[in-house]
mmCIF file of the N, C-alpha and C atoms, coordinates in Angstrom:
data_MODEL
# 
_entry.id   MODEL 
# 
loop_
_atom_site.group_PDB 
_atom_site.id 
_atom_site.type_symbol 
_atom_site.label_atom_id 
_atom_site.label_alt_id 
_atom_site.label_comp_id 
_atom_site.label_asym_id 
_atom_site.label_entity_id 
_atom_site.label_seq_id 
_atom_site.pdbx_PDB_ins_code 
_atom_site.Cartn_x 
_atom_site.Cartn_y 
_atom_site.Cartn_z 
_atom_site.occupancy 
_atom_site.B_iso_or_equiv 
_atom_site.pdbx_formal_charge 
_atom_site.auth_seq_id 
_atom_site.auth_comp_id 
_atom_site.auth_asym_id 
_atom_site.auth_atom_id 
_atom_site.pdbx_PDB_model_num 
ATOM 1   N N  . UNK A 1 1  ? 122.014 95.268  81.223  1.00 0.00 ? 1  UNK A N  1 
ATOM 2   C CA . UNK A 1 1  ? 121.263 95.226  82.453  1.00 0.00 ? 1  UNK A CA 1 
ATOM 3   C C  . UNK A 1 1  ? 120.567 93.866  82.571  1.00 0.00 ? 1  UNK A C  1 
ATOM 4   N N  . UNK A 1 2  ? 120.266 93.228  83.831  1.00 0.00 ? 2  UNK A N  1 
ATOM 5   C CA . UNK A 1 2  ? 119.792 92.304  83.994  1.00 0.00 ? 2  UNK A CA 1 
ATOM 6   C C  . UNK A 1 2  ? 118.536 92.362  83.934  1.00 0.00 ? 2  UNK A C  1 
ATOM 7   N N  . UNK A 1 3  ? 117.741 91.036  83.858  1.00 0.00 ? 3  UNK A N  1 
ATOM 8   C CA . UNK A 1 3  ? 116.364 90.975  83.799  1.00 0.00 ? 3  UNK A CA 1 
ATOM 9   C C  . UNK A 1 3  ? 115.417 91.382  85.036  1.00 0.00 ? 3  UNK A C  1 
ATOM 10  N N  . UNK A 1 4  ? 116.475 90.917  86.082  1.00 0.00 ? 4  UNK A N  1 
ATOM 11  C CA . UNK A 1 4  ? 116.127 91.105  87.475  1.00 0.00 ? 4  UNK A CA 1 
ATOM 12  C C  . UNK A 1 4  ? 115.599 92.599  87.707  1.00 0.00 ? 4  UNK A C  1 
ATOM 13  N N  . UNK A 1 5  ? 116.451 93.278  87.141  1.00 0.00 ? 5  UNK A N  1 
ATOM 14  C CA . UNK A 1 5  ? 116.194 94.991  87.022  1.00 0.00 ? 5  UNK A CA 1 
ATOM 15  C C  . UNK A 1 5  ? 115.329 95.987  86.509  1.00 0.00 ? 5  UNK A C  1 
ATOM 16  N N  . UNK A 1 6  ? 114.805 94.917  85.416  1.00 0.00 ? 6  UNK A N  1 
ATOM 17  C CA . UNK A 1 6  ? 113.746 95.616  84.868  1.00 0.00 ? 6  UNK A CA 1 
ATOM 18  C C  . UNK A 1 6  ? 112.211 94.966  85.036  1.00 0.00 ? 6  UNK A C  1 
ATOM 19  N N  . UNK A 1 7  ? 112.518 93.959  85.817  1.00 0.00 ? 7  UNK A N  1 
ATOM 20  C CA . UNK A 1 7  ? 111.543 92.778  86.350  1.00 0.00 ? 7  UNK A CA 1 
ATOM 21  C C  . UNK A 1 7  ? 111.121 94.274  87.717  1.00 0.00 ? 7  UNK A C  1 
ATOM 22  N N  . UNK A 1 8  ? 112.107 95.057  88.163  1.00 0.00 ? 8  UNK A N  1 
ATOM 23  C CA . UNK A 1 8  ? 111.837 95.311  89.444  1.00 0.00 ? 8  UNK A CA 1 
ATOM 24  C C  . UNK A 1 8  ? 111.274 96.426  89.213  1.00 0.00 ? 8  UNK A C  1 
ATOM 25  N N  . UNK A 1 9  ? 111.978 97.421  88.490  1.00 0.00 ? 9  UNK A N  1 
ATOM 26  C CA . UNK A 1 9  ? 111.071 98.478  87.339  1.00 0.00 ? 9  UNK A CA 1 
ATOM 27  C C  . UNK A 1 9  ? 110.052 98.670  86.977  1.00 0.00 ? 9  UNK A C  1 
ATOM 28  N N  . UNK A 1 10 ? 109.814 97.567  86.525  1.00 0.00 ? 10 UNK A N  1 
ATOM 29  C CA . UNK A 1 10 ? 108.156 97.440  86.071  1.00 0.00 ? 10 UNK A CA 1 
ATOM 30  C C  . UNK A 1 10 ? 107.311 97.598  86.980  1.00 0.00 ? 10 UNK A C  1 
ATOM 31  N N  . UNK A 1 11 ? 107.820 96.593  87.933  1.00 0.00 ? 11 UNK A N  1 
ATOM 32  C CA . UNK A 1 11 ? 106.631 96.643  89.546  1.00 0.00 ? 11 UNK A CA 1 
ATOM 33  C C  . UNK A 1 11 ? 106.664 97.149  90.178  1.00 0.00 ? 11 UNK A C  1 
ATOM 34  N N  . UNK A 1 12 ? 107.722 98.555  90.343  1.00 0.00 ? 12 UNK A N  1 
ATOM 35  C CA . UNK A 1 12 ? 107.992 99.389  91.206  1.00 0.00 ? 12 UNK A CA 1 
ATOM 36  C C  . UNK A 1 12 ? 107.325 100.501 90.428  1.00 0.00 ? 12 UNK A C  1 
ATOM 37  N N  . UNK A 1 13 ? 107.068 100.828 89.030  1.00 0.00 ? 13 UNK A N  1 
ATOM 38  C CA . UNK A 1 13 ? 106.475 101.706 88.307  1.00 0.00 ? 13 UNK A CA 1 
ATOM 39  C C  . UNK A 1 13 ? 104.955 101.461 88.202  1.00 0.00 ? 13 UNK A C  1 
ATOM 40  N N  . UNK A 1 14 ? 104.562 100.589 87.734  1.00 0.00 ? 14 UNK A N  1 
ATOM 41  C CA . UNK A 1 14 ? 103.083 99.937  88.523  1.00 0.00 ? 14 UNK A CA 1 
ATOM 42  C C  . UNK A 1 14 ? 102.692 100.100 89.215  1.00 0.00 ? 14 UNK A C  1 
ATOM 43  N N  . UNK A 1 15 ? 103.231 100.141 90.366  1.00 0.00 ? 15 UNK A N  1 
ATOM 44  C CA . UNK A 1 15 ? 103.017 100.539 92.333  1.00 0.00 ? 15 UNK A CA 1 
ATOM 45  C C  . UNK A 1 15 ? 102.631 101.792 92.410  1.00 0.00 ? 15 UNK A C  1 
ATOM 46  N N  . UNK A 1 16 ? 104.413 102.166 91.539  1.00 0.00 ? 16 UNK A N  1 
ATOM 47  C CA . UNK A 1 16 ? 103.668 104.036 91.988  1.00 0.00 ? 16 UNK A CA 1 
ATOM 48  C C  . UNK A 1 16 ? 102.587 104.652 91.229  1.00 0.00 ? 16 UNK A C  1 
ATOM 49  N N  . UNK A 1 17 ? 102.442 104.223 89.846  1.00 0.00 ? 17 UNK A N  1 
ATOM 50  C CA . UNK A 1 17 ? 101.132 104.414 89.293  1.00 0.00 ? 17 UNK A CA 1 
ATOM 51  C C  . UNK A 1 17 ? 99.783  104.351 89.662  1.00 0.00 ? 17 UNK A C  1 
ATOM 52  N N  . UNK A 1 18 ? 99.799  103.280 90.452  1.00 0.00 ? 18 UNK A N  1 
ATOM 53  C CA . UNK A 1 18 ? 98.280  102.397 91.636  1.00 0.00 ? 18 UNK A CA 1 
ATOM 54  C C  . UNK A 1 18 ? 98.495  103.707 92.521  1.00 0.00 ? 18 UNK A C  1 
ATOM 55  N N  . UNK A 1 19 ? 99.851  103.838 93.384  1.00 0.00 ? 19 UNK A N  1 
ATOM 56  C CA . UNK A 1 19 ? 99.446  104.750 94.458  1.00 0.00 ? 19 UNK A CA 1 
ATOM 57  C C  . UNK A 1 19 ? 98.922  106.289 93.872  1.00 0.00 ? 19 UNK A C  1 
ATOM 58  N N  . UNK A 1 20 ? 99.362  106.966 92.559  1.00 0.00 ? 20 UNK A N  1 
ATOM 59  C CA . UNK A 1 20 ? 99.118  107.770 91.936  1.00 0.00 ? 20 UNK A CA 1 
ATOM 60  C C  . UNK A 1 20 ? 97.748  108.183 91.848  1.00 0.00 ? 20 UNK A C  1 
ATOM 61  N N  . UNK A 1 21 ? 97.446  107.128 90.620  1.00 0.00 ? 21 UNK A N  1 
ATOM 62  C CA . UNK A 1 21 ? 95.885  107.127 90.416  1.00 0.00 ? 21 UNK A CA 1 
ATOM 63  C C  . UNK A 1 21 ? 95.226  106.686 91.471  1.00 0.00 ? 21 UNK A C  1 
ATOM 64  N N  . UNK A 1 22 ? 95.240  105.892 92.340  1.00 0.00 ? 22 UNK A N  1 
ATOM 65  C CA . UNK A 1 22 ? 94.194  105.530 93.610  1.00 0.00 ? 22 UNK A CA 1 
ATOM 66  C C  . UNK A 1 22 ? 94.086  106.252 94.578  1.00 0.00 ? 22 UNK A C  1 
ATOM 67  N N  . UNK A 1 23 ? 95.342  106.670 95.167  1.00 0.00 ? 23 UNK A N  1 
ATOM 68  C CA . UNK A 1 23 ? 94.690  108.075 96.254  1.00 0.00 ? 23 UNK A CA 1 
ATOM 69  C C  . UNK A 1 23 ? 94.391  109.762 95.412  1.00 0.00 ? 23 UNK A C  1 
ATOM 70  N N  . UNK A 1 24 ? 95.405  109.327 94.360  1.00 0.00 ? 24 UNK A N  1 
ATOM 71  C CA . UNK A 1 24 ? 95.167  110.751 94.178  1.00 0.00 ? 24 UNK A CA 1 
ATOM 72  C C  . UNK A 1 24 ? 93.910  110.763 93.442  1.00 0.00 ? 24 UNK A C  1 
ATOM 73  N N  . UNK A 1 25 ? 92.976  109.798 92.993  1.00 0.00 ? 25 UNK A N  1 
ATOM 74  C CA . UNK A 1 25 ? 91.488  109.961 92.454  1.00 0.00 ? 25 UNK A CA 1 
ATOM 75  C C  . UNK A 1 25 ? 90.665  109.662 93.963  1.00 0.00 ? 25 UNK A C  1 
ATOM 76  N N  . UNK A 1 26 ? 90.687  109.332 95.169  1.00 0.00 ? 26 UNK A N  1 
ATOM 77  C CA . UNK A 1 26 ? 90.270  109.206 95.940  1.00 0.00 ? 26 UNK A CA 1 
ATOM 78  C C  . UNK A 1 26 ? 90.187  110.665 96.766  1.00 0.00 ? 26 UNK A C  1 
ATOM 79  N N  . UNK A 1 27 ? 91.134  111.289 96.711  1.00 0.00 ? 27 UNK A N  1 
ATOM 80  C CA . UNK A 1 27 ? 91.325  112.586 96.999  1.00 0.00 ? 27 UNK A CA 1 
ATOM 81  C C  . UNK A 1 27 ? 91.038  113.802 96.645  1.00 0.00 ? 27 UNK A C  1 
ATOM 82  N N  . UNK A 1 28 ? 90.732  113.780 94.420  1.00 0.00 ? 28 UNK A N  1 
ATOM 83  C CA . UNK A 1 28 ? 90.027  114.312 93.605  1.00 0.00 ? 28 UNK A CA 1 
ATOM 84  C C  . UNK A 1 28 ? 88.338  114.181 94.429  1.00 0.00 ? 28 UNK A C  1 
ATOM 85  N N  . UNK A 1 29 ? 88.174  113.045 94.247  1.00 0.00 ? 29 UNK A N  1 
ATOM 86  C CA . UNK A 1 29 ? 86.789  112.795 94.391  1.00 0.00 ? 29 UNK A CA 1 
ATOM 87  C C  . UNK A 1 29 ? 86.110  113.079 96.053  1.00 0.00 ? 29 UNK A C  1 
ATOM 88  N N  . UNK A 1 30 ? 86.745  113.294 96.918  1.00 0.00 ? 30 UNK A N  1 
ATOM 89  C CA . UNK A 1 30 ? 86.308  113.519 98.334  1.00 0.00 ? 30 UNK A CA 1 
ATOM 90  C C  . UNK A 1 30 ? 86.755  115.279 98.607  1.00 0.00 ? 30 UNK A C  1 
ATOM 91  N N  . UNK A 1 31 ? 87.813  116.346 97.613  1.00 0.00 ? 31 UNK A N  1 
ATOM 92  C CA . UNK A 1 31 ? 87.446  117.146 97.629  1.00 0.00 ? 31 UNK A CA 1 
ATOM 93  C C  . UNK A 1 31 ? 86.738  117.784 96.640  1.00 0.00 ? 31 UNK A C  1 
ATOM 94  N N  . UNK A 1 32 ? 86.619  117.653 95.448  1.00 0.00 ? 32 UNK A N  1 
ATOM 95  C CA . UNK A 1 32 ? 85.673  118.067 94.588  1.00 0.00 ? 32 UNK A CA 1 
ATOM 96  C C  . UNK A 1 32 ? 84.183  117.637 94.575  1.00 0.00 ? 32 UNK A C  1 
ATOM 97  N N  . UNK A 1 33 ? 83.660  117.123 95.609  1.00 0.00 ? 33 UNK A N  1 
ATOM 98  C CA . UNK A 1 33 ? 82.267  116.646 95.948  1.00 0.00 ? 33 UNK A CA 1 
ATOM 99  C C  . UNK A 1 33 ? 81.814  116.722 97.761  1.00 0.00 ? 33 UNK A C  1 
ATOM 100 N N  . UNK A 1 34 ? 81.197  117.586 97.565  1.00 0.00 ? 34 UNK A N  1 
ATOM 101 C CA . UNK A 1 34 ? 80.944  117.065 99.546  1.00 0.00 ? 34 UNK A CA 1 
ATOM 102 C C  . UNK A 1 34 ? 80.542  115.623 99.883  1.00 0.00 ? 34 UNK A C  1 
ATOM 103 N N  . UNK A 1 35 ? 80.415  115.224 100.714 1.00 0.00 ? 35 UNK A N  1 
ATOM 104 C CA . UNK A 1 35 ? 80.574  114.066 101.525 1.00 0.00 ? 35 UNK A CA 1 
ATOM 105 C C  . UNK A 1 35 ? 79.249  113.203 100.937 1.00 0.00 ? 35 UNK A C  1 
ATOM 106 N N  . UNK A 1 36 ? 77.868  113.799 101.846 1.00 0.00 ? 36 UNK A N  1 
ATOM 107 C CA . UNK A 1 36 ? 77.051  114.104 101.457 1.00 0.00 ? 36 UNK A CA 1 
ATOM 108 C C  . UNK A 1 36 ? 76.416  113.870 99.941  1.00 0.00 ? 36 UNK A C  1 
ATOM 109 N N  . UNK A 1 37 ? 76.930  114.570 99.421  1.00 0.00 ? 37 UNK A N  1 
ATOM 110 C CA . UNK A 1 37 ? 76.632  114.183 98.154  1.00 0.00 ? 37 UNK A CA 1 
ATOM 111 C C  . UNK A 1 37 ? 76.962  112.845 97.190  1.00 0.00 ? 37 UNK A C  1 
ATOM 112 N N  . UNK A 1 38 ? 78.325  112.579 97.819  1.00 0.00 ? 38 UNK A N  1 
ATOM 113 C CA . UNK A 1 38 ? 78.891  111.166 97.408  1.00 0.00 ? 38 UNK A CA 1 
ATOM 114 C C  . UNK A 1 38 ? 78.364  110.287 97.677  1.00 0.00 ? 38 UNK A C  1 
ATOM 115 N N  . UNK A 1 39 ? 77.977  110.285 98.878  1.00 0.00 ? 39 UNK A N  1 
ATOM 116 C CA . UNK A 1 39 ? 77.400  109.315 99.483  1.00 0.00 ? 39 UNK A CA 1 
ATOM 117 C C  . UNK A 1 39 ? 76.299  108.673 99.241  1.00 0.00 ? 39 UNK A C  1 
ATOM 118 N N  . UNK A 1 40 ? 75.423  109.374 98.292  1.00 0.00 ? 40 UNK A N  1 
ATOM 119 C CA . UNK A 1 40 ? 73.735  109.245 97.648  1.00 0.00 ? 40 UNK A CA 1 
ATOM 120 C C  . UNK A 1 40 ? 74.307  108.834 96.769  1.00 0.00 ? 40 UNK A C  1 
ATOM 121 N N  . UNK A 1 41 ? 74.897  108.985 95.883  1.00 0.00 ? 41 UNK A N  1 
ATOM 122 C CA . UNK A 1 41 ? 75.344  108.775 94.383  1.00 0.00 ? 41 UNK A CA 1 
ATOM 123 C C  . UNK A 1 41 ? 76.184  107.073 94.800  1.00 0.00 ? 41 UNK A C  1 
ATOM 124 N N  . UNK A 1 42 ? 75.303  106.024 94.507  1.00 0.00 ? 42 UNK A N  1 
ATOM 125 C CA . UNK A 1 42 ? 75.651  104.763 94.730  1.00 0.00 ? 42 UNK A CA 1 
ATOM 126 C C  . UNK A 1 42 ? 76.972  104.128 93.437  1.00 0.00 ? 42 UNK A C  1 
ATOM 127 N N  . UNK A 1 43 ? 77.263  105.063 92.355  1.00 0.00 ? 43 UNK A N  1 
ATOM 128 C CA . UNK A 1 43 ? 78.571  105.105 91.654  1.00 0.00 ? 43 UNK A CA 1 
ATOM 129 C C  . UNK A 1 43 ? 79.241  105.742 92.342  1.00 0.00 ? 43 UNK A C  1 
ATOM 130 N N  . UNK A 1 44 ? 79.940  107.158 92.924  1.00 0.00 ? 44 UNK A N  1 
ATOM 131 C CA . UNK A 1 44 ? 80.626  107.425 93.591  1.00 0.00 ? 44 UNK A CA 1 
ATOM 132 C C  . UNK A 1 44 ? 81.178  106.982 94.404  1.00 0.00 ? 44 UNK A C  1 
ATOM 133 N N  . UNK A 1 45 ? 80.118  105.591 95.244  1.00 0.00 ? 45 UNK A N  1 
ATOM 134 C CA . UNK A 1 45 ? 80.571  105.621 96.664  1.00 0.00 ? 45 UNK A CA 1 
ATOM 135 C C  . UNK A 1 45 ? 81.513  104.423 95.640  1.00 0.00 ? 45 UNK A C  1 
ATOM 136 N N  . UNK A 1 46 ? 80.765  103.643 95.217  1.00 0.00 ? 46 UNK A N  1 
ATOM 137 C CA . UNK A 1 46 ? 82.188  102.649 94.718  1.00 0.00 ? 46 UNK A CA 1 
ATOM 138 C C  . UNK A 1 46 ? 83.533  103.163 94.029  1.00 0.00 ? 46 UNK A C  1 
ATOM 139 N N  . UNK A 1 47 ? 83.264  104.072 93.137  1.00 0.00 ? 47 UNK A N  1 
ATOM 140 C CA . UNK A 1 47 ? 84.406  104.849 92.604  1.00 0.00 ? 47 UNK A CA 1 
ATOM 141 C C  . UNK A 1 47 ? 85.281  105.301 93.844  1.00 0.00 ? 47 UNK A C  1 
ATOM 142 N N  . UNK A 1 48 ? 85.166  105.787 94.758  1.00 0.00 ? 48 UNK A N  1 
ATOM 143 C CA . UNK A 1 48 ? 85.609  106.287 95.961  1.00 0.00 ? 48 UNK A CA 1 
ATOM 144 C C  . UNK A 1 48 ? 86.748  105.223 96.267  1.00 0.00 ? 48 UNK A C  1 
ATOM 145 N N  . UNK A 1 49 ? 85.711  104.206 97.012  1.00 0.00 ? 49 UNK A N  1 
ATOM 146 C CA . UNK A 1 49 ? 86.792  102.751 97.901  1.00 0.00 ? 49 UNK A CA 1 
ATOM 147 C C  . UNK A 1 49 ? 86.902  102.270 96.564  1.00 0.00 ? 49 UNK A C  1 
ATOM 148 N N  . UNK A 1 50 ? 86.958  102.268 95.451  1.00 0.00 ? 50 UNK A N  1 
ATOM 149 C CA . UNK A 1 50 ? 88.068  101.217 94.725  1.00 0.00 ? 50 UNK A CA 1 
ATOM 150 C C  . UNK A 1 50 ? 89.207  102.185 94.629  1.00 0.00 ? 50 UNK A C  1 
ATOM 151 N N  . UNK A 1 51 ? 89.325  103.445 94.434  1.00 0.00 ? 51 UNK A N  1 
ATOM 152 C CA . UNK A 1 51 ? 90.595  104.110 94.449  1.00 0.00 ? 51 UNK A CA 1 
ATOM 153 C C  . UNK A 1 51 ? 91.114  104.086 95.623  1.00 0.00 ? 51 UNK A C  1 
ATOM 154 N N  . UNK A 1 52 ? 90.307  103.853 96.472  1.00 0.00 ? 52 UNK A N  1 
ATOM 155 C CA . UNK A 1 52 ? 91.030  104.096 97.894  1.00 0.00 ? 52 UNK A CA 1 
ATOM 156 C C  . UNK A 1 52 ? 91.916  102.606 98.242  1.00 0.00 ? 52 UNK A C  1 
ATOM 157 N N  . UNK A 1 53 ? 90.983  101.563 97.759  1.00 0.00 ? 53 UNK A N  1 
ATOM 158 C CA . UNK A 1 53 ? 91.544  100.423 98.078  1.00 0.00 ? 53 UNK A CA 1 
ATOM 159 C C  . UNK A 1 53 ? 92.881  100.315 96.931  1.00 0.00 ? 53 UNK A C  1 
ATOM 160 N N  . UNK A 1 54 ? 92.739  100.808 95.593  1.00 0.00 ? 54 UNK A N  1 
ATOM 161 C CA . UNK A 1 54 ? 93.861  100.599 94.708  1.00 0.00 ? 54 UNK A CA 1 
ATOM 162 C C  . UNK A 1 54 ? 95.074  101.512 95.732  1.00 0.00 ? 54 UNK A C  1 
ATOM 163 N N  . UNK A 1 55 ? 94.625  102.834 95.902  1.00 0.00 ? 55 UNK A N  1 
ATOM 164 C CA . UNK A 1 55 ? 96.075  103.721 96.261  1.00 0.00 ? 55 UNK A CA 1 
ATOM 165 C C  . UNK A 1 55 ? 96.728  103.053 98.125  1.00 0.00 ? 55 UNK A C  1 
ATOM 166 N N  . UNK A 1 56 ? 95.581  102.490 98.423  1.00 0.00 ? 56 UNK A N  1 
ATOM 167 C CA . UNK A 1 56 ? 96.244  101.874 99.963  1.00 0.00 ? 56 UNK A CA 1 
ATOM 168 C C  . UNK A 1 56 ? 97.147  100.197 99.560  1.00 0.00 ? 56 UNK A C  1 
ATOM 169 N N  . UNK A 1 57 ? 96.628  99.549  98.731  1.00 0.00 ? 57 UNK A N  1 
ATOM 170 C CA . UNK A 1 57 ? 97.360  98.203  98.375  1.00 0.00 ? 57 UNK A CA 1 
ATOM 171 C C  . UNK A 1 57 ? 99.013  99.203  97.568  1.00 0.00 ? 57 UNK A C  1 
ATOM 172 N N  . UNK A 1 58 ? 98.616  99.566  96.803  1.00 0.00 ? 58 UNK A N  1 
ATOM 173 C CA . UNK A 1 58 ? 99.900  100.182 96.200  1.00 0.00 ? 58 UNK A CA 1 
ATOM 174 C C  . UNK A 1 58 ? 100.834 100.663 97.069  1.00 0.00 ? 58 UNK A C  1 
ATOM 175 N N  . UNK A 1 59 ? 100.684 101.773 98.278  1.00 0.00 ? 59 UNK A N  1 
ATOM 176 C CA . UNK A 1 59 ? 101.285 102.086 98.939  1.00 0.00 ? 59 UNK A CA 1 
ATOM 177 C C  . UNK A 1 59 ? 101.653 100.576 100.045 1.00 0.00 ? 59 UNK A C  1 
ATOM 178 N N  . UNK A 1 60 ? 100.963 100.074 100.453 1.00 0.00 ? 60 UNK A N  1 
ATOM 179 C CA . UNK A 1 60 ? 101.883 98.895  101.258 1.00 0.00 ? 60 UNK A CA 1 
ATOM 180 C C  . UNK A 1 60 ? 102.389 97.852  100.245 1.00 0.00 ? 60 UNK A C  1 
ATOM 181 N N  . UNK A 1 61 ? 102.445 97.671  99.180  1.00 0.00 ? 61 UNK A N  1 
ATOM 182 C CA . UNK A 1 61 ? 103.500 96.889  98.925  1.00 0.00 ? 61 UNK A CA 1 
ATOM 183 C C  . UNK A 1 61 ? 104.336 97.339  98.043  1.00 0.00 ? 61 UNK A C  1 
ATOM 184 N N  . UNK A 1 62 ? 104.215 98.811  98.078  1.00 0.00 ? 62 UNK A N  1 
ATOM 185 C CA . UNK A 1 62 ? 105.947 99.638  97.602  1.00 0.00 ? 62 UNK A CA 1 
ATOM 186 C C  . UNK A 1 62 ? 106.669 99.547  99.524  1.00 0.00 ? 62 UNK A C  1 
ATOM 187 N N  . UNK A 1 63 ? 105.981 99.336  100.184 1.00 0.00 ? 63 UNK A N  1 
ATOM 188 C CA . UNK A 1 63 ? 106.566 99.650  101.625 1.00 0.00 ? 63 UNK A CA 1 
ATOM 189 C C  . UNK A 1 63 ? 106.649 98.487  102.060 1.00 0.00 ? 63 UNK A C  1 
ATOM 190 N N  . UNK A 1 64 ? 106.390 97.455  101.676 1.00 0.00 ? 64 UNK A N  1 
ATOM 191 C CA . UNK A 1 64 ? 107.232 95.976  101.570 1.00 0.00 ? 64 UNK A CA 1 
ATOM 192 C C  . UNK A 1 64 ? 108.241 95.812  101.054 1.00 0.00 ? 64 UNK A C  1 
ATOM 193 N N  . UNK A 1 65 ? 108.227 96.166  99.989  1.00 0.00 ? 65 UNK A N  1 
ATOM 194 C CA . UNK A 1 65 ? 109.596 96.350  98.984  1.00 0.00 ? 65 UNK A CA 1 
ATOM 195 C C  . UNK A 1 65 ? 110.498 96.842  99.235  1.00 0.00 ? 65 UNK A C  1 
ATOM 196 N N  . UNK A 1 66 ? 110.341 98.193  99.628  1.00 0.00 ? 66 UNK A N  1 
ATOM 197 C CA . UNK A 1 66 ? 111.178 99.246  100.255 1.00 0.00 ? 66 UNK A CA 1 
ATOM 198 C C  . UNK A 1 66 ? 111.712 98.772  101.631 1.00 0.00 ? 66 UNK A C  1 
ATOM 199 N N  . UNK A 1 67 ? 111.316 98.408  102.338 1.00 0.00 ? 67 UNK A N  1 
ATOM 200 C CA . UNK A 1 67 ? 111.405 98.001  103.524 1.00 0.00 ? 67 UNK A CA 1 
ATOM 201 C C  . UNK A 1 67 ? 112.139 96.420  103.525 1.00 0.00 ? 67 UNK A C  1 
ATOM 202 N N  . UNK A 1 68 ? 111.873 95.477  102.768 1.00 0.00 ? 68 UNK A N  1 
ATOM 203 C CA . UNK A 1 68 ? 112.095 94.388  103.117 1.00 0.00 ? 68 UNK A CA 1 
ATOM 204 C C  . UNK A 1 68 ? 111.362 93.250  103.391 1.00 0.00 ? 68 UNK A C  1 
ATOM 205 N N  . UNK A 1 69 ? 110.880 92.298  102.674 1.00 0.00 ? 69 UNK A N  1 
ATOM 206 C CA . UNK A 1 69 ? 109.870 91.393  102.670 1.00 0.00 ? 69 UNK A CA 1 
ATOM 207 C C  . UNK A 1 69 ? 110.359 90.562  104.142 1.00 0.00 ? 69 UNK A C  1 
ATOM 208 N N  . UNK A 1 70 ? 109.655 89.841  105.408 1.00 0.00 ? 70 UNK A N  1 
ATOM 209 C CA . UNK A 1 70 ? 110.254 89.012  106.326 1.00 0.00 ? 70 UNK A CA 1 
ATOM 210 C C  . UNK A 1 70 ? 110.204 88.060  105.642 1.00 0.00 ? 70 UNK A C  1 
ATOM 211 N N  . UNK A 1 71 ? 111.434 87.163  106.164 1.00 0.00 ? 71 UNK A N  1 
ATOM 212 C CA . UNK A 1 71 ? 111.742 85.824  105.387 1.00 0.00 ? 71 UNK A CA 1 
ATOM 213 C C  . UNK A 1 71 ? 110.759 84.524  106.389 1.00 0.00 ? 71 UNK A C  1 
# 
């Protein structure tokens, strides 16, 4: 197998890992806590948007990939 292939592997397994852990801990954490409550808790709220921001970057650039970078 080429290098190219496992070059793509890696970053395509990475991606889905980011989208994994980032929405799906963003999603843990907004239903296992009311809103409200997150929202006071000045760790939460960051724990929150960094998963949110990890699982939204992950998902658009597996959907670059997937899709086709413009030249």
């Amino acid at each position: 197998m080429s290098d190219d292939f496992w070059s793509k592997l890696d970053a395509y397994l990475f991606k889905a890992l980011g989208l994994i852990l980032g929405g799906g801990g963003c999603v843990a954490l907004a239903v296992n806590n009311p809103l409200e409550k997150l929202t006071h808790n000045p760790y939460g709220v960051v724990i929150f948007f960094s998963f949110g921001a990890m699982g939204l970057y992950s998902l658009y650039s597996l959907a670059l990939d997937l899709l086709g970078k413009p030249e």
